[in-house]
C-alpha positions in Angstrom: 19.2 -0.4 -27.1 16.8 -1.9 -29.4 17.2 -0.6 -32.7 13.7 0.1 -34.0 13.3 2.0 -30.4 16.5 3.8 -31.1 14.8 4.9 -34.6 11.5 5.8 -32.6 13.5 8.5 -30.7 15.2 9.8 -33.3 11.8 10.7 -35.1 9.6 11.9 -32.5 7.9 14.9 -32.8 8.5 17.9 -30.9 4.7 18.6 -30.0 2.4 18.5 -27.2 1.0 14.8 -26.5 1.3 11.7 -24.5 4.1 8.7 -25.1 3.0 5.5 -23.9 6.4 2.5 -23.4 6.5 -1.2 -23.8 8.2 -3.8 -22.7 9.1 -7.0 -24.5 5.6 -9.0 -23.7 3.7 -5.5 -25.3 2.5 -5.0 -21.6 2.1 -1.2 -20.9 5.0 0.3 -18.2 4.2 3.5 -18.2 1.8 6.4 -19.9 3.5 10.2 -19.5 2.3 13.5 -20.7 4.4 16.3 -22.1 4.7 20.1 -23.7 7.1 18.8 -25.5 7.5 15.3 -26.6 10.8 14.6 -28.2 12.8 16.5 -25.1 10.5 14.6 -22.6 11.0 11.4 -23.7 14.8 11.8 -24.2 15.6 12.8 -20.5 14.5 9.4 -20.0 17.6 7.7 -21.9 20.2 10.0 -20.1 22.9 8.7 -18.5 22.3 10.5 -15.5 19.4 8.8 -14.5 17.8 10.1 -11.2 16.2 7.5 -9.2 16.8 3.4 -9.5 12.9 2.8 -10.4 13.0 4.9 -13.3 17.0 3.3 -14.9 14.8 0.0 -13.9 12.2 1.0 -16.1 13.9 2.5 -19.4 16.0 -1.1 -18.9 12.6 -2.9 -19.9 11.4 -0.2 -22.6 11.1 -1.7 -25.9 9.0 -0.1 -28.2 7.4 3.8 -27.6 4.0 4.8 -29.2 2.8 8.5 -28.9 -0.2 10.6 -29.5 -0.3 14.1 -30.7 -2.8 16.6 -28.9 -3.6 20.2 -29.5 -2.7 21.6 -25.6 -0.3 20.2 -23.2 -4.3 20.6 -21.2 -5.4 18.3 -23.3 -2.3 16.0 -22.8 -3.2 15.6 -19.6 -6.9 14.8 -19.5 -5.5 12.4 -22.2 -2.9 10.6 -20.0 -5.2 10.4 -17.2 -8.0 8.5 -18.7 -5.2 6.2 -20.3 -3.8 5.5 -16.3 -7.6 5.1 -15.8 -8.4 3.0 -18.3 -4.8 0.4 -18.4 -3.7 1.0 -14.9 0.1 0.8 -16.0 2.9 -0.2 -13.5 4.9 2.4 -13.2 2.2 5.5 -12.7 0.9 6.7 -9.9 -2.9 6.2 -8.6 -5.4 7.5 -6.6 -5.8 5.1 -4.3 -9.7 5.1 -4.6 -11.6 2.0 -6.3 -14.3 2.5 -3.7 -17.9 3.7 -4.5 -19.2 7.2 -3.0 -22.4 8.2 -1.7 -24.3 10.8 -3.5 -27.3 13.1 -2.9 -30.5 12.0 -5.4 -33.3 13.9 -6.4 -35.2 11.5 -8.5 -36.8 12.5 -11.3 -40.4 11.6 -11.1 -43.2 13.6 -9.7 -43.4 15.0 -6.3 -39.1 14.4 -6.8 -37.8 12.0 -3.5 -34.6 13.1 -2.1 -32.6 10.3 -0.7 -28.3 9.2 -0.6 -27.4 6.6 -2.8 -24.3 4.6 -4.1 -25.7 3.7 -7.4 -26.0 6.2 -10.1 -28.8 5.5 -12.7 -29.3 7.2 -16.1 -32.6 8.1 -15.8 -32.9 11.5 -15.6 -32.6 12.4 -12.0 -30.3 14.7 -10.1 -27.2 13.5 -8.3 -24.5 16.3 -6.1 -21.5 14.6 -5.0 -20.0 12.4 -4.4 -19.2 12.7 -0.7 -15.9 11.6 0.6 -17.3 10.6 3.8 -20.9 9.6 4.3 -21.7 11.5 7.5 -21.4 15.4 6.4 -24.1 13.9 3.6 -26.1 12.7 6.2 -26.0 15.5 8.4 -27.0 17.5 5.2 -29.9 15.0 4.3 -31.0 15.2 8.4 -31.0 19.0 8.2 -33.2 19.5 4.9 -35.8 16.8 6.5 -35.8 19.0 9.8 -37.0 22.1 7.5 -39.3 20.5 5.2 -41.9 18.0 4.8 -41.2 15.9 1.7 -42.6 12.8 0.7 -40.5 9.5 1.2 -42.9 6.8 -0.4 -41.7 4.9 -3.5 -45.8 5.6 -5.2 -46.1 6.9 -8.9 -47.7 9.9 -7.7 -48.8 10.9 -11.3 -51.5 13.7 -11.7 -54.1 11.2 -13.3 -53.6 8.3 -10.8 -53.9 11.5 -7.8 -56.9 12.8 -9.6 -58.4 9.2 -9.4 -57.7 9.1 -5.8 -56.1 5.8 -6.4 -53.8 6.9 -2.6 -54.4 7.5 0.9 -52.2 9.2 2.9 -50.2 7.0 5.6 -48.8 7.8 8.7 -46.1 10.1 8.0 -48.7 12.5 7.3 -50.2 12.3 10.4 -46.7 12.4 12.6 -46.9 15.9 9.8 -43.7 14.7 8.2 -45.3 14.9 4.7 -47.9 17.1 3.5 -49.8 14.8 1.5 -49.1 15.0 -2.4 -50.3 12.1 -2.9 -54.2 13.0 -2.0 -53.7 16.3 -4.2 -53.5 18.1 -0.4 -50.2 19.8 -1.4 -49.6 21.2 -4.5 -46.5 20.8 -7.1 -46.2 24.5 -7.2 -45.6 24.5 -3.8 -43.9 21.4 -3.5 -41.2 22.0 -6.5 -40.5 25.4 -4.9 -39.2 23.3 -1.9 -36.8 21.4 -4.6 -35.7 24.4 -6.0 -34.3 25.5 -2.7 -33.3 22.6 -1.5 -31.2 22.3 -4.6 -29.2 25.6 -3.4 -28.8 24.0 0.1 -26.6 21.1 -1.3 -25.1 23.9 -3.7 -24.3 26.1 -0.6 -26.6 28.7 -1.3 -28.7 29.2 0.8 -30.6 32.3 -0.1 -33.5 31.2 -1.6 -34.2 28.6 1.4 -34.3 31.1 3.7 -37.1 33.5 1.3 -38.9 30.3 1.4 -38.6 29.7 5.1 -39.3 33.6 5.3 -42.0 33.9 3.4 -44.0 30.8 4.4 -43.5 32.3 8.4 -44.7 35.7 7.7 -48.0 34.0 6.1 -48.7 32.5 9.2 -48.1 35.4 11.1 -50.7 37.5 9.2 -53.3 34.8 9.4 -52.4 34.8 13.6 -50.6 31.3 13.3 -48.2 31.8 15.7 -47.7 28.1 16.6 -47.1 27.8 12.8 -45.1 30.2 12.5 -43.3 29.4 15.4 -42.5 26.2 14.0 -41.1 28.0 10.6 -38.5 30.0 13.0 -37.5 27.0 14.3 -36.8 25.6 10.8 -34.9 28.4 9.9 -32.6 28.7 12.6 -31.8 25.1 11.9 -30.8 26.6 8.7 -28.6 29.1 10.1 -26.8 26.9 12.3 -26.1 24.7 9.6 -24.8 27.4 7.4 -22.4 28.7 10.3 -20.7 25.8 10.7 -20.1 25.5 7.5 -19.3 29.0 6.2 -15.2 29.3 6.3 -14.4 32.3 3.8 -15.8 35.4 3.2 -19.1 34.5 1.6 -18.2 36.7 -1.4 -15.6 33.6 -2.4 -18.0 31.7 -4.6 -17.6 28.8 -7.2 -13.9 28.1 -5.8 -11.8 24.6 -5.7 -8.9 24.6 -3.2 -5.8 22.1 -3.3 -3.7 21.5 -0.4 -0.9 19.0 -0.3 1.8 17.5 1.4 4.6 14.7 0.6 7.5 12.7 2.1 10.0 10.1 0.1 7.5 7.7 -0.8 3.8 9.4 -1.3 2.0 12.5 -1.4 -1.2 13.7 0.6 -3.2 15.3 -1.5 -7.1 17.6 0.1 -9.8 19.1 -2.1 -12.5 21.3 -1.1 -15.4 22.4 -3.2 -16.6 25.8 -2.1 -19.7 27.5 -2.9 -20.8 30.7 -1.2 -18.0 30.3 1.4 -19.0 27.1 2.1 -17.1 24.2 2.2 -20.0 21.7 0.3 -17.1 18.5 -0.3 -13.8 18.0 1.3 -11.6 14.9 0.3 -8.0 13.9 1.1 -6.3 11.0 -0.6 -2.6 9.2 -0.2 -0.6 8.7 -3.7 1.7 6.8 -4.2 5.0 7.8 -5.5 6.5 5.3 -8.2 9.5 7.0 -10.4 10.1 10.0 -7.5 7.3 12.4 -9.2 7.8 15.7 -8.5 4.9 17.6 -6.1 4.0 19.7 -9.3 3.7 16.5 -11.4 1.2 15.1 -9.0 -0.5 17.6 -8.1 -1.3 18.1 -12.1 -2.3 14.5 -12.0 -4.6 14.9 -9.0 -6.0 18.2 -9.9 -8.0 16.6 -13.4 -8.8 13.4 -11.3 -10.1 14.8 -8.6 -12.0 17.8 -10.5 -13.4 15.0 -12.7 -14.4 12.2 -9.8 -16.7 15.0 -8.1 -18.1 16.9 -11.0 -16.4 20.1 -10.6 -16.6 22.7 -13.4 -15.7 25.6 -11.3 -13.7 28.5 -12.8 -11.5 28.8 -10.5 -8.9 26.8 -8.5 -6.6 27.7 -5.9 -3.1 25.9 -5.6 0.0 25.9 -2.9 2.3 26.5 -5.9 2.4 27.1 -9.8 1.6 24.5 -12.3 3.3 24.5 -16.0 -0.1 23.3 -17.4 -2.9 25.7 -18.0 -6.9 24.5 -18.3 -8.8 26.2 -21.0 -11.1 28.9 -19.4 -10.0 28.2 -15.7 -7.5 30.4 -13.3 -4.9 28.2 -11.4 -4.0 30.9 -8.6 -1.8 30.4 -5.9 -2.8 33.5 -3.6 -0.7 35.6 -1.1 -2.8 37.3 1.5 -6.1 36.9 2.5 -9.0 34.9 3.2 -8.1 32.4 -0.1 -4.3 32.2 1.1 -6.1 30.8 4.6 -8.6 28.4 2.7 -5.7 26.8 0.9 -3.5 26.8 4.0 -6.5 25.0 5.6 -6.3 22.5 2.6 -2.6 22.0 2.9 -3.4 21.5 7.2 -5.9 18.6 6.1 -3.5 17.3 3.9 -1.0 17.0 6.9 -3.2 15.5 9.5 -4.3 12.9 7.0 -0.7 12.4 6.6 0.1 11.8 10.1 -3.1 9.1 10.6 -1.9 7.2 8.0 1.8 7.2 9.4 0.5 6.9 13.0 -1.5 3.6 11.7 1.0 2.3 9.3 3.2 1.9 12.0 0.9 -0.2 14.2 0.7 -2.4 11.4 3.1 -2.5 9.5 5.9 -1.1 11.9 9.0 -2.3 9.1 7.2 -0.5 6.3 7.5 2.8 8.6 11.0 2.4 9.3 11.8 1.5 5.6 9.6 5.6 5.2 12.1 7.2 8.4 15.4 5.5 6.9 14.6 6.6 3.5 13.6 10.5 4.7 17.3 10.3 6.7 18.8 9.1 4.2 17.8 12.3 1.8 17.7 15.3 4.2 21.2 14.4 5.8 22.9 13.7 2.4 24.2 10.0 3.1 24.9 7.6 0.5 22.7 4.8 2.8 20.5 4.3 5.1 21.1 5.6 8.6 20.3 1.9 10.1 22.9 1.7 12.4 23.4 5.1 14.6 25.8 6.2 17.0 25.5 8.9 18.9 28.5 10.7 21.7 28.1 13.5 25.0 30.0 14.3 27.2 29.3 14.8 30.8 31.3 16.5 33.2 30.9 19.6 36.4 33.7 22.4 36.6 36.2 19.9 35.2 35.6 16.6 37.9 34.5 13.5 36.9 34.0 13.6 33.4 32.8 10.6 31.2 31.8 10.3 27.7 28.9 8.3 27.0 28.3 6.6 23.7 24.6 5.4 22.9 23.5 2.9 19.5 20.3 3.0 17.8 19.1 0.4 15.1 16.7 0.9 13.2 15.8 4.3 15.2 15.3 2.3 18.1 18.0 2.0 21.1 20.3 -0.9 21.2 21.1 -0.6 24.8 23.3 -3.2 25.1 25.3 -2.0 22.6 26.0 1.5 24.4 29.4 2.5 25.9 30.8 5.0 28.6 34.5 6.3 27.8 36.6 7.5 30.9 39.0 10.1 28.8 42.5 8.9 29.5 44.6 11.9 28.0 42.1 15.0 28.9 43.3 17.3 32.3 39.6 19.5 32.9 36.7 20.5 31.5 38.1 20.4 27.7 35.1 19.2 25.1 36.9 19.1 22.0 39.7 17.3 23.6 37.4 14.6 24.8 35.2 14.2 21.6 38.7 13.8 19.4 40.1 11.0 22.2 36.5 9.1 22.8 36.2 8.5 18.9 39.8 7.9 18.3 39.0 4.8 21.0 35.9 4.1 19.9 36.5 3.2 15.8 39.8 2.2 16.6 38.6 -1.3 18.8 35.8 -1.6 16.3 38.2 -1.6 13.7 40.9 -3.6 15.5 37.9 -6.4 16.7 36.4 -6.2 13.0 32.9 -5.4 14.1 30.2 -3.3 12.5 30.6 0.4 12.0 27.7 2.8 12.1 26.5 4.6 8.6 26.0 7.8 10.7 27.9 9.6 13.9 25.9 12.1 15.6 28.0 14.1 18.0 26.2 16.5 20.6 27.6 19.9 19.9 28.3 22.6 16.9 31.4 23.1 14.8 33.9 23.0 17.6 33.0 18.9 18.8 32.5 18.1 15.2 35.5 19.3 14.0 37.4 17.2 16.5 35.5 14.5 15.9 36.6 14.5 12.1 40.3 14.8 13.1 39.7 11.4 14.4 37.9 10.1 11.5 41.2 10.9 9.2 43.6 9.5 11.6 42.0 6.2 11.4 41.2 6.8 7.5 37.4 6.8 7.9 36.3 10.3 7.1 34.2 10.1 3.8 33.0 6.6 4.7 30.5 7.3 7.7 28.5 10.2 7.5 29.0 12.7 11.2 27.2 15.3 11.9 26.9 17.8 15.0 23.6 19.0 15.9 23.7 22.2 18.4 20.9 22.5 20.6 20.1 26.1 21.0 18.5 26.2 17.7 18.4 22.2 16.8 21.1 23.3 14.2 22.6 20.3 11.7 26.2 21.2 11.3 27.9 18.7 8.3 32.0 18.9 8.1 33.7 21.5 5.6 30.3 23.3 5.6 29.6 26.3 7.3 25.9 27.1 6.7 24.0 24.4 8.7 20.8 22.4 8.3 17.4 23.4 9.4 15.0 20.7 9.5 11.2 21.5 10.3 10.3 21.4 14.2 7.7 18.0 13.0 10.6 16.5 10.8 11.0 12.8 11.7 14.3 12.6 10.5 14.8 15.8 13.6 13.3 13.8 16.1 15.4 10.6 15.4 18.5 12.6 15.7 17.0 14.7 19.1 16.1 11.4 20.4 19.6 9.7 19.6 21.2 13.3 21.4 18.5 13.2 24.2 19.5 9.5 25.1 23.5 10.2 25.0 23.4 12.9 27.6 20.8 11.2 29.4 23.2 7.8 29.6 26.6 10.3 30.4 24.6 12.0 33.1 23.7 9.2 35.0 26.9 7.5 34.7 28.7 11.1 35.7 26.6 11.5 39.0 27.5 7.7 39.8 31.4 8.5 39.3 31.2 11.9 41.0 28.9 9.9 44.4 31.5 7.2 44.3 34.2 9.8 44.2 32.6 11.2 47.5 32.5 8.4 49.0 35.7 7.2 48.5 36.9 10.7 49.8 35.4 10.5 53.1 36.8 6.8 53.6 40.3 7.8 52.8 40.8 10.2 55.3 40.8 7.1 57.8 44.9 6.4 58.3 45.8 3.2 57.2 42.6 2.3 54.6 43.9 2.1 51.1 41.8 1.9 47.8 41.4 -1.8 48.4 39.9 -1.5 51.6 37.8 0.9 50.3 36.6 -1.2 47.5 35.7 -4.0 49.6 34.2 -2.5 52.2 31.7 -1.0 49.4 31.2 -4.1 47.8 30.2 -5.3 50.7 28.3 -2.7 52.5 27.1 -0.6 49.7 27.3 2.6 51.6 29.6 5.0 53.8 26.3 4.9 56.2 26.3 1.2 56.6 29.7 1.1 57.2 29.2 3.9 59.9 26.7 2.0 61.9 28.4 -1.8 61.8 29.3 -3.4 64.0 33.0 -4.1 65.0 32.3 -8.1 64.6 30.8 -7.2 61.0 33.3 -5.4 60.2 36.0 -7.9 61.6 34.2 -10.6 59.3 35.3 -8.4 56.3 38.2 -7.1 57.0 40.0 -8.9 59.7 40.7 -7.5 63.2 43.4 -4.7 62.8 41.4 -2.7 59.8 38.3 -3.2 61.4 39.3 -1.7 64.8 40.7 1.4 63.3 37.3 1.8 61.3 35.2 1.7 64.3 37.3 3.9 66.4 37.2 5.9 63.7 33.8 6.0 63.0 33.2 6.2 66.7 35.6 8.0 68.4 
């Protein structure tokens, strides 16, 4: 270790802050955040380091710089707009560089309200920004539907509308404006509008429907029913919109909910921004994980970046699970009942389907990148010191005892190697006896592999609980593999993992890929014994029948199938066909026989 570096550790302070490392070109590798910094930065130079990236990184670390901060709050805001700002190797991102539309109301008189991309310092209003442009569409379309504002780029100041320097254009006469800018609406009038469309885009929606309301009863009074025909119409627009959009109790108010969900290598990460029970933004993003983060850690991460990309300053967040770090004047709550343990199981359900669209189209196009992702999952959930790449997977297959064969199927890369796949007739086994089977068939099997020198599988998957594994292992030690491929049993009753010397088995979740690998790899072994069972148990039949003829041994038998595929062809030959196979002693005792 360098030395200076080696004096840096033994001197850092034991405060909240942020540590920033080096390598030997003074490029930054990585910016962290901690409650306290001397411990935090220490675990890093452990021997036991978990994870190759991270021994990779502390390998290039040659000089440390930290920065002392008041909270471990402020430590985080901190180390985000560092990640921001220098983008370092090693730390996760957001993956979002792209620009957002937003909701404008521009600041001028007679305010236009329009979506842009482009955020100008001037004065005017912007709410967003919108993950997706359509829900700010729909919301635009909806407003325009209920009232008539002005969408010409004019200065409509008072003095240039009390010179009557404007005429009004045709959206006034298709009544899609009321014409400000000939002094024929007033800004009284007009700002009210604003002010209610502003609680629209908010989600509240209250002092839209007064408006609406009030404006209809007005027309009523003066006998406008037309009028205020129209103004119900407006207003059940209103309501439909808010339906749709109203997924909590409406007493939930000012609310931001986190959902998430993760696998090996990234992390699925869904905001909403609720106000008055409605969801007004919802945005899912994929991170990326670099130094096997922890869920908390990047969900900390994600929380300030997200919280800070669309303006939220709610007081309030909800979360899947607890966080170490605590925001001045917020509540991080992570509820148990009720309509705000839905709303975040909502998020987290966002949060998965994003997850499986971006799996579903990463492996259209970029199929080795997914099985890299299924490999690496295996690898974890089953315990296995490698990647599962090379799979073998044994049934067996037999009726009361007759017939039985044991099939062996090979997947690569979680796909079938059918040429590689095997069917064992057991040699040694009187009847129906499983574990008998299992313990000869995988004696046989890693014995020739051994013998020939060819490649053995990184995992055995045997069909069956305790009972068929435990056979299976007695093989394993005779040949002196045991502890060098990793076997497991899965039982299908419950989809149960059984591993060797362990009695409490393995649950994976019903969507697991890793679950559906291994019910695939058991799916296709029975399937491959069952068909080559019913084969040996019809030519078994067949054989049978022939062999009640006097005089026809085996190899008569077996020629005549080769030949004639069938007892039924045979049956309906002719003695000269039969002749032409057999000669003419055989073939005259077959057709007597046949036709006596």
């Amino acid at each position: 270790m360098n030395p200076s570096l080696e004096l840096q550790l033994k001197t850092l302070p034991s405060e909240p802050g942020v540590y920033r490392y080096y390598d030997k070109n003074d490029q930054l590798l990585y910016v962290g955040k901690a409650k306290h910094l001397k411990k935090r930065v220490l675990s890093y130079f452990n021997k036991n380091l978990p994870g190759y990236r991270i021994k990779i990184m502390v390998g290039k670390i040659v000089r440390l710089e930290t920065t002392i901060v008041n909270s471990e709050y402020d430590a985080l805001l901190l180390e985000n707009n560092l990640i921001k700002e220098h983008r370092p190797f090693y730390n996760v991102l957001l993956k979002d560089d792209k620009t957002y539309p937003w909701i404008c109301i521009k600041n001028e008189n007679f305010p236009r309200i329009f979506l842009t991309r482009n955020v100008v310092k001037d004065g005017s209003e912007y709410y967003g920004p919108y993950a997706k442009v359509r829900p700010a569409k729909i919301l635009l379309d909806t407003i325009k539907h209920i009232y008539k504002l002005r969408t010409c780029n004019l200065n409509l100041s008072p003095a240039k509308i009390n010179e009557g320097k404007y005429k009004v254009c045709l959206e006034y006469h298709i009544k899609n404006c009321e014409g400000p800018c000939e002094d024929l609406e007033s800004k009284e009038d007009y700002d009210e509008k604003i002010d209610a469309i502003r609680g629209i885009i908010k989600g509240d929606f209250r002092k839209a429907k007064e408006y609406l309301i009030n404006q209809m009863m007005k027309h009523a009074e003066n006998l406008k029913f037309e009028e205020a025909q129209i103004i119900k119409e407006r207003l059940d627009i209103l309501e439909d919109y808010q339906a749709k959009n109203t997924v909590v109790n409406p007493n939930i108010d000012d609310v931001d909910v986190f959902g998430m969900t993760s696998d090996e290598t990234a992390a699925y990460v869904n905001f909403f921004k609720i106000r008055n029970g409605n969801i007004i933004q919802s945005f899912t993003t994929e991170i990326k994980k670099i130094l096997e983060e922890t869920d908390e850690d990047i969900m900390e991460e994600a929380m300030i970046e997200i919280r800070q990309k669309f303006s939220s300053d709610s007081k309030e967040v909800l979360l899947p699970f607890h966080l170490s770090v605590e925001i001045p004047n917020v509540k991080l709550i992570v509820p148990k009942v009720g309509d705000k343990k839905r709303i975040v199981e909502l998020s987290e359900k966002n949060a998965k389907e994003y997850r499986l669209e971006k799996l579903k189209q990463v492996q259209i196009i970029d199929p080795e990148r997914h099985t890299n992702r299924i490999m690496a999952e295996m690898q974890k959930l089953l315990r296995m010191p490698v990647e599962p790449r090379h799979i073998e997977g044994f049934d067996n297959s037999n009726i009361q005892g007759t017939n039985p064969v044991s099939a062996c199927v090979v997947f690569k890369d979680g796909k079938p190697s059918k040429a590689d796949y095997r069917i064992f007739h057991p040699k040694t086994v009187e009847g129906a006896n499983d574990f008998a089977t299992m313990e000869e068939v995988i004696y046989r099997r890693y014995k020739r592999l051994l013998d020939e020198g060819d490649e053995l599988p990184q995992l055995i998957l045997i069909d069956g609980g305790k009972g068929q594994l435990s056979s299976a292992v007695k093989s394993l030690r005779l040949l002196g593999l045991y502890g060098k491929i990793t076997i497991v049993g899965i039982a299908k009753r419950l989809e149960e993992i059984f591993f060797p010397e362990d009695s409490i088995p393995l649950y994976l979740d019903k969507k697991s890929e890793t679950l559906k690998i291994l019910q695939r790899v058991r799916d296709e072994a029975h399937r491959f014994g069952v068909k080559h069972h019913r084969t040996r148990r019809k030519n078994s039949t067949i054989k049978s029948e022939l062999e009640e003829i006097p005089g026809v041994g085996e190899k008569t038998i077996e020629l005549l199938l080769s030949k004639l595929k069938s007892v039924k062809r045979i049956k309906e030959s002719s003695l000269e066909t039969l002749e032409e196979i057999l000669g003419k002693s055989k073939a005259k005792v077959i057709h007597e026989y046949f036709n006596s």
